[in-house]
N, C-alpha and C positions, 0 to 999 in steps of 0.2 A: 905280318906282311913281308914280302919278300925284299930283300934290301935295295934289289936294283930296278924296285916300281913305284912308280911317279904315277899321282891319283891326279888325273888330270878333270874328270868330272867328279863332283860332288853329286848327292842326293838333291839339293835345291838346286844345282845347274841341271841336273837332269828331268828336275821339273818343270823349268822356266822350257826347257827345248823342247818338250813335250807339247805344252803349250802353245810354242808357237808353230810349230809344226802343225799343229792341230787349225787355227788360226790358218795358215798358209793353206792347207784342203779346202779350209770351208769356201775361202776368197773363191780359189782356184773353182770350186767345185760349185758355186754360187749357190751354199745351201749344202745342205746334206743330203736332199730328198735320194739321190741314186747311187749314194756310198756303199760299199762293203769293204770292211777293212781283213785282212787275212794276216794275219802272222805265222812266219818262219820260225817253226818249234827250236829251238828253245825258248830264247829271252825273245824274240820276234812277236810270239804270241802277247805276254806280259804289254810290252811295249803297244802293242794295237788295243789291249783292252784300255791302257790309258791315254792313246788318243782317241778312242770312241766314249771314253768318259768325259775329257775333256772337249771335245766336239759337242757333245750332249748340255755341257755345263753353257758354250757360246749358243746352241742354235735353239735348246732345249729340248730337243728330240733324241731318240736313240738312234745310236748308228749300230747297222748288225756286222758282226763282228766273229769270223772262223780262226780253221789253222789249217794251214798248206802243209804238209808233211813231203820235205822231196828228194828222202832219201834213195828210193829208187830210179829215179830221175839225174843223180849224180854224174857224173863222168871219171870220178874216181873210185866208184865201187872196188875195186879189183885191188888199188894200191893202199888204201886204208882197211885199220880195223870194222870189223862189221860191227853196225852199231843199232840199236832197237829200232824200230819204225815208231813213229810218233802216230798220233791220230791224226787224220785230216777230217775237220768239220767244218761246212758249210753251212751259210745261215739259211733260213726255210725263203725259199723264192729261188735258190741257186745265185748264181753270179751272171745270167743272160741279160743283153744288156744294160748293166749294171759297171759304173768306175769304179773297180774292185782299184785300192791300195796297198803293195804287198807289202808288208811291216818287219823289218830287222833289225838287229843290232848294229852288226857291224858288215860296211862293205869293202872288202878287197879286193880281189880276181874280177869278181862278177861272175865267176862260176855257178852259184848257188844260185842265185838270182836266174842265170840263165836255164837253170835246172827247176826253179817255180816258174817260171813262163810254161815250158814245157808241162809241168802238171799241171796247171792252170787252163793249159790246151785241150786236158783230158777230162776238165770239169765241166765247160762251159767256154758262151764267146761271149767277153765282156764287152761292153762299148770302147771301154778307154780302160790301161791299166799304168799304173803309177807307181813311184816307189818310193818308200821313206825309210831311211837309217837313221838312229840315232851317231851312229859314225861311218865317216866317210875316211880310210885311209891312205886311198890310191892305190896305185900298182896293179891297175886294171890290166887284165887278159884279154877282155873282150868288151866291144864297143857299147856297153853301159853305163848309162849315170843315174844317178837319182833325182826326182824331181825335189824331194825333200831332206833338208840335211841339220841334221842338231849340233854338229859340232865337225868340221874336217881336222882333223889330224894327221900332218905330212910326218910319214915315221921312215924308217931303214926296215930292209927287206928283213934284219935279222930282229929288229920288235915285235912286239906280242901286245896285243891290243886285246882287255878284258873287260867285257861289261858285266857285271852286277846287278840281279836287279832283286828286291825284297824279296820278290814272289818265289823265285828260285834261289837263291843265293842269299837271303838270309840281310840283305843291307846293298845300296843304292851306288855305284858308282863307277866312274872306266879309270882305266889306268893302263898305264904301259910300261912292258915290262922288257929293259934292256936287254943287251947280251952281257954276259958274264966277262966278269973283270980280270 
């Protein structure tokens, strides 16, 4: 690990936020019956299959569970490297009105987010649409919050904020990674 990153979530803190996060929809959502959870490819996804498992473990039902792909939806196409397209898969029924949750790791700008709304426009019109990170670390661009949050982490413009999650990365955890000394 790199010498100037501080593991600020573990595997079992990441589980317990999971949880309650998941716990927080169901309240909100009184039930599960008209969930659809989407996740923001990468770790986005991962993260929504484990609170539609855990959803499932409190209500005992399945919640259906896609992936929003929104890379062409970006506003930085042009100044970034081009990067694969992800699939986008939607569960069978579509997202009409349905409280679709879009699921990510981490929120900064709001950029991203503002760029799954807009693919989310070209899929369907939810009833209600929601958002849960497992981080939240400010330095919004644009007037977004999340209704659900596992952990806020106030950092400097020049940190790095990395989540981990098994599924992809091999082991469970955020951390943040200074600037050089």
């Amino acid at each position: 690990m790199d010498s100037r990153a501080h593991v600020v979530l573990d595997d079992a803190d990441i589980g317990r936020a999971i949880r309650r996060i998941a716990h927080e929809i169901v309240e909100r959502a009184r039930g599960s019956e008209s969930l659809i959870l989407l996740g923001i490819p990468t770790r986005g996804v991962a993260l929504a299959h484990r609170i539609a498992d855990a959803v499932a473990a409190i209500e005992g039902t399945e919640v259906p569970v896609g992936s929003l792909d929104i890379t062409l939806y970006r506003d930085d196409l042009r100044m970034r490297p081009a990067r694969a397209l992800e699939p986008t898969t939607i569960p069978a029924g579509g997202v009409d009105d349905k409280v679709v949750v879009l699921v990510d790791d981490v929120l900064f700008s709001g950029r991203t987010i503002r760029a799954a709304l807009d693919a989310l426009n070209d899929v369907g019109r939810p009833s209600a649409v929601q958002l849960a990170v497992l981080v939240d670390r400010g330095h919004r661009q644009l007037p977004i919050r999340p209704d659900y949050v596992g952990k806020n982490l106030p950092t400097s413009l020049t940190e790095q904020v990395r989540v981990e999650v098994a599924e992809v990365d091999g082991a469970d955890q955020v951390t943040i990674l200074g600037e050089p000394q």
